[in-house]
C-alpha positions as CSV (number, residue, x, y, z in Angstrom):
1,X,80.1,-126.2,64.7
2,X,80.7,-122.6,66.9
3,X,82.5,-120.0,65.2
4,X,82.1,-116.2,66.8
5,X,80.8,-113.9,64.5
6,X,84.4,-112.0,64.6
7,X,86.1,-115.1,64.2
8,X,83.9,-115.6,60.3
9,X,84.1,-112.4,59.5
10,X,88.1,-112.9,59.6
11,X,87.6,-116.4,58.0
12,X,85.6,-115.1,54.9
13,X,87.7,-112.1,54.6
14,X,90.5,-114.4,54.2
15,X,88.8,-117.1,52.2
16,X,87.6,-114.4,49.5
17,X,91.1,-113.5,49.2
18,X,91.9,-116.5,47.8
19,X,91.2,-119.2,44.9
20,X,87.8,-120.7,44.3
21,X,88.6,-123.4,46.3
22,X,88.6,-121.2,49.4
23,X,85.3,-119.4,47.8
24,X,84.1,-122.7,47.7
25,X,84.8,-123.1,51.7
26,X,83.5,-120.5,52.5
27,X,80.1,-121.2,51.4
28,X,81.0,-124.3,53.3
29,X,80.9,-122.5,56.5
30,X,78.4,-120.8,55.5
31,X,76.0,-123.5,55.2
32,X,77.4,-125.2,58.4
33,X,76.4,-122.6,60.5
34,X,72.4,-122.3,59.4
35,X,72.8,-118.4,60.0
36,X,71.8,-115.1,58.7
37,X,74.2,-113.5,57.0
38,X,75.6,-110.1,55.3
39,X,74.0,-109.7,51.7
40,X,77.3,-108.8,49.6
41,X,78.6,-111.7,51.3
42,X,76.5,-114.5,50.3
43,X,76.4,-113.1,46.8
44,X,79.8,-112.8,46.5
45,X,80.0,-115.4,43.6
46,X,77.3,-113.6,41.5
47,X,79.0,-110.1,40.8
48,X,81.5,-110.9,38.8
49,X,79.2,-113.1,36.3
50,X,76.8,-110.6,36.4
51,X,79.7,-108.3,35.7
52,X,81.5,-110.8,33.0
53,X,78.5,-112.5,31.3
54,X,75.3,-109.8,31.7
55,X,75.5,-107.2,28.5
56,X,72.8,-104.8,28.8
57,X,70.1,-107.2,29.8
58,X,71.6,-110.0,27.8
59,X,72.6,-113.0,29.4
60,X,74.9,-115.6,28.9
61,X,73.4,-118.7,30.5
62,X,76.0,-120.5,29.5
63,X,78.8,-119.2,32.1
64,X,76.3,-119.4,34.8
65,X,75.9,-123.3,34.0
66,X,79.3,-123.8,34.2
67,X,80.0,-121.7,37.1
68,X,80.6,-124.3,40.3
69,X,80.3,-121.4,42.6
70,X,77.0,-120.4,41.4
71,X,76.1,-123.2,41.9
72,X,77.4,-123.4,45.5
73,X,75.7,-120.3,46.2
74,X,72.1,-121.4,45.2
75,X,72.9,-124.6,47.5
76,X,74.2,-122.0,50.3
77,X,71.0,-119.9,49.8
78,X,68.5,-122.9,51.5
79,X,69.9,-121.8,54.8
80,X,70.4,-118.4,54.6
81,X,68.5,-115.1,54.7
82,X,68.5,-111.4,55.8
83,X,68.9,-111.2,59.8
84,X,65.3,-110.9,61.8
85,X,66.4,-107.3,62.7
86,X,67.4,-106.4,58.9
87,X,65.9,-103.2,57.4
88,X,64.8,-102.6,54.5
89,X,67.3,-102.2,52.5
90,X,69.1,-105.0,54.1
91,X,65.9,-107.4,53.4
92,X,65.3,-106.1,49.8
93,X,68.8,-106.6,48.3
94,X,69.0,-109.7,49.6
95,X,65.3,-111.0,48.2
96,X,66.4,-108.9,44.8
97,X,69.2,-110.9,44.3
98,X,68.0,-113.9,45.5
99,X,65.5,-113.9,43.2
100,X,67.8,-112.8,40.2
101,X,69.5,-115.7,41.2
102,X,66.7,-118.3,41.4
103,X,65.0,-117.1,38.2
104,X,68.7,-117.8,36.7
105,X,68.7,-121.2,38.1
106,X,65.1,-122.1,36.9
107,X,66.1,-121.8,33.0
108,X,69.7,-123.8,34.4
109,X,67.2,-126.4,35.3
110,X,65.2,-126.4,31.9
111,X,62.0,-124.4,33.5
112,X,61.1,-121.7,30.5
113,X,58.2,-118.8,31.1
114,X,57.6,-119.1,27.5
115,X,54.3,-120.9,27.0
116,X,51.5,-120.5,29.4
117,X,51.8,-124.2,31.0
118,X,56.0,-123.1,31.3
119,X,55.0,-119.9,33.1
120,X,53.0,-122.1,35.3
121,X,55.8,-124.5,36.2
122,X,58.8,-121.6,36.2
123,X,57.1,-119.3,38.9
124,X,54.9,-121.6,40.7
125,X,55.5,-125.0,40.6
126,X,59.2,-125.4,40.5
127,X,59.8,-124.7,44.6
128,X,63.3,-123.5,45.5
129,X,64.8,-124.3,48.8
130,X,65.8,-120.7,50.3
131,X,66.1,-118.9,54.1
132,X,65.3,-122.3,55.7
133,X,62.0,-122.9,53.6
134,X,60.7,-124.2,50.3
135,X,59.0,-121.7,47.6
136,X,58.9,-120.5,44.7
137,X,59.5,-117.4,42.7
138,X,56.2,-116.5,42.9
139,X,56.0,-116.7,46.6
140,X,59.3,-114.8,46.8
141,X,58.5,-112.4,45.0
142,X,54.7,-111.7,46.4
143,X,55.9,-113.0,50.3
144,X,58.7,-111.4,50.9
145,X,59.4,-108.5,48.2
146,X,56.3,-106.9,47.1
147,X,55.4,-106.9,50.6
148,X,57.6,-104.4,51.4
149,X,55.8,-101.7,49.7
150,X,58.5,-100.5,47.2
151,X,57.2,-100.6,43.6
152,X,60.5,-99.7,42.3
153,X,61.3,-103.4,42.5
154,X,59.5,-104.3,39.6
155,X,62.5,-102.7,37.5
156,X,65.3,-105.0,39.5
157,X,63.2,-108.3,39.8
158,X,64.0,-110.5,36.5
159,X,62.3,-113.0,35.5
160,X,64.3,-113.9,32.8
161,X,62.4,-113.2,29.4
162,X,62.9,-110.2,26.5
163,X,59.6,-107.8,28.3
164,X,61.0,-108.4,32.1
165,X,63.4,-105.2,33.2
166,X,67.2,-106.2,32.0
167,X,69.3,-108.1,34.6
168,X,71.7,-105.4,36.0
169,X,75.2,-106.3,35.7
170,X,76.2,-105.2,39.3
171,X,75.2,-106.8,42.6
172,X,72.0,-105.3,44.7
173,X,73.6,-103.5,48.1
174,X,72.4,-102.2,51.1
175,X,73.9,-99.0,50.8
176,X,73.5,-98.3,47.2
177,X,70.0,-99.5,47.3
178,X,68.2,-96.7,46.6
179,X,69.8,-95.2,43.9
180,X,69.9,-98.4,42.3
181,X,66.4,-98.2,42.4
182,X,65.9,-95.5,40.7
183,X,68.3,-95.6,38.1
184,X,66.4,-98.8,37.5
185,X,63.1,-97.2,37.4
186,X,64.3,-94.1,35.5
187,X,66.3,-96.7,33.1
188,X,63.1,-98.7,32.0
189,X,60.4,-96.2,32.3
190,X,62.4,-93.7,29.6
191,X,63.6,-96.7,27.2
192,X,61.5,-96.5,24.0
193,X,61.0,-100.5,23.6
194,X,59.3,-101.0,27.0
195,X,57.5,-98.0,26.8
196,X,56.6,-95.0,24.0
197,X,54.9,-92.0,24.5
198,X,52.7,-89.6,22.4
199,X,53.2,-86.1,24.0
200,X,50.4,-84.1,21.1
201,X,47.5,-86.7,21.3
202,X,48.3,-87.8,25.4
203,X,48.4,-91.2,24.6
204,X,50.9,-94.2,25.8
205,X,51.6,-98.1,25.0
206,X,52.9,-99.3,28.0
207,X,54.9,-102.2,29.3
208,X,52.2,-105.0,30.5
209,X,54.5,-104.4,33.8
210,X,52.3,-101.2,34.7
211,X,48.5,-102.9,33.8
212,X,49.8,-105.6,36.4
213,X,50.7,-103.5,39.4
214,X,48.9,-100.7,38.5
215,X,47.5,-100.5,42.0
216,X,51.0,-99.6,43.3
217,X,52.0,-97.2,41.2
218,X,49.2,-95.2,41.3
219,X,49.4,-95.3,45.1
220,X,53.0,-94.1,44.7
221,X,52.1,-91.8,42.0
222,X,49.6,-89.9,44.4
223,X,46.4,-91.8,43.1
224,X,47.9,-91.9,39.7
225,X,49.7,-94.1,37.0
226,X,50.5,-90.7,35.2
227,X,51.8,-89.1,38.1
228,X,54.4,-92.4,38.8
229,X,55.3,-91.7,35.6
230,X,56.2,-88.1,35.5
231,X,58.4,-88.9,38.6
232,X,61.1,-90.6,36.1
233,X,60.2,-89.3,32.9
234,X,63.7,-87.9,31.2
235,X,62.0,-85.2,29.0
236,X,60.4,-82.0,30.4
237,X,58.3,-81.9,28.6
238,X,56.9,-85.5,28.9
239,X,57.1,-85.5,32.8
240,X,54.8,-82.0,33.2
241,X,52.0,-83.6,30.5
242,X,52.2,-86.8,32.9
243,X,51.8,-84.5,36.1
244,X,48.4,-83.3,34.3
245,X,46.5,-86.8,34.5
246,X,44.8,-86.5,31.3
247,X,46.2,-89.3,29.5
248,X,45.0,-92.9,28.1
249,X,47.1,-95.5,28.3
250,X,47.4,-99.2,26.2
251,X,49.8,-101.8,26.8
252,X,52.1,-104.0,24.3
253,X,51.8,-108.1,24.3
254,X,54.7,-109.7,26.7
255,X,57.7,-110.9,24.9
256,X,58.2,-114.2,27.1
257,X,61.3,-114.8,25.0
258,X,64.5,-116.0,27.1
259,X,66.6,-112.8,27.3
260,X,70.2,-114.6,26.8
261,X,71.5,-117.0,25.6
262,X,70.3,-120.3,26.7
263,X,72.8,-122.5,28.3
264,X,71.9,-125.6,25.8
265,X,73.4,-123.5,23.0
């Protein structure tokens, strides 16, 4: 099939305009032409159930297994990723919701991070086929996000359990990157059940999230997990103790729990 880029971009624009059945066709095309392609574009089917069925972190697996465009748009994804010459904003918003995405489909498909052996199988053995390759979550997420150098993605990233950041209820973009970002950082580093702070004695419990990557965040923290965490810290207070690196830090079990509700319910 040829099809100018001019003449899809007037295609989609007109599809989206119209029913599923022409959302459905568009992913059609999309597939047909083995291409890269514009990130709101592809993930056009995902904002509104992230929108309709995604209540502060909660998700309702249940519309996303009935969803037929989902569904299309998973399939869509084996074919499709950021153009060679994307930046990084254009590369990350794509991998963030791609992975968002796959991590959704994985507990569609009965894969649960629950137990140890389901953790194994849910980010490592169950291999998605994405941007004309075969991997899993694990591989997208250490391949082709973390390797970008932004530690801010560990609060966008969801991997679908009660502990992981909450599942944002708007789309990833380009543009709004950034801010997203840090509102996303700023969001889970201040919220009291992920993380709690003891301003007299210097002490903290931390989410398991900062033991794990604690490398990166002290390199974005200027040698220092305090000093990442003064960056985003809501209280005064709290954020000019952080900036004085004298503080010890613990970290509370994982809640591998699904965070939703699960689509055999």
């Amino acid at each position: 099939m040829t099809m100018t880029t001019d003449n899809f971009s007037r295609g989609m624009e007109s599809l989206f305009r119209g029913s599923c059945a022409g959302l459905a066709l568009a992913f059609s095309l999309l597939l047909s032409m083995n291409t890269n392609a514009d990130t709101e574009a592809v993930f056009t089917p995902f904002a509104p159930l992230l929108a309709d069925h995604v209540d502060n972190g909660n998700v309702d697996y249940r519309a996303f297994a009935r969803s037929t465009e989902f569904a299309q748009m998973v399939t869509a994804l084996a074919t499709l990723a950021p153009a060679q010459d994307a930046d990084q904003a254009n590369r990350l918003a794509f991998y963030i919701n791609a992975y968002n995405a796959l991590s959704i489909q994985g507990i569609l498909d009965g894969y649960s991070p629950e137990s140890i052996w389901g953790r194994l199988k849910f980010f490592k053995r169950r291999k998605y086929d994405a941007f004309n390759t075969s991997l899993s979550l694990y591989e997208l997420e250490h391949e082709r996000i973390i390797s970008e150098g932004e530690p801010r993605i560990h609060f966008a990233i969801v991997c679908a359990s009660q502990s992981c950041p909450p599942l944002q209820s708007t789309l990833f973009t380009p543009a709004g990157l950034d801010a997203q970002l840090d509102a996303a950082a700023r969001g889970f580093i201040n919220a009291q059940d992920k993380n709690q702070f003891d301003v007299a004695n210097r002490k903290a419990t931390l989410s398991r999230i900062f033991k794990w990557y604690k490398q990166e965040f002290e390199v974005a923290g200027g040698g220092s997990l305090a000093g990442y965490l003064a960056q985003y810290a809501d209280d005064p207070a709290l954020a000019q103790s952080l900036k004085n690196d004298d503080w010890s830090f613990s970290y509370f079990p994982y809640d591998w729990s699904l965070n939703g509700i699960s689509p055999k319910e």
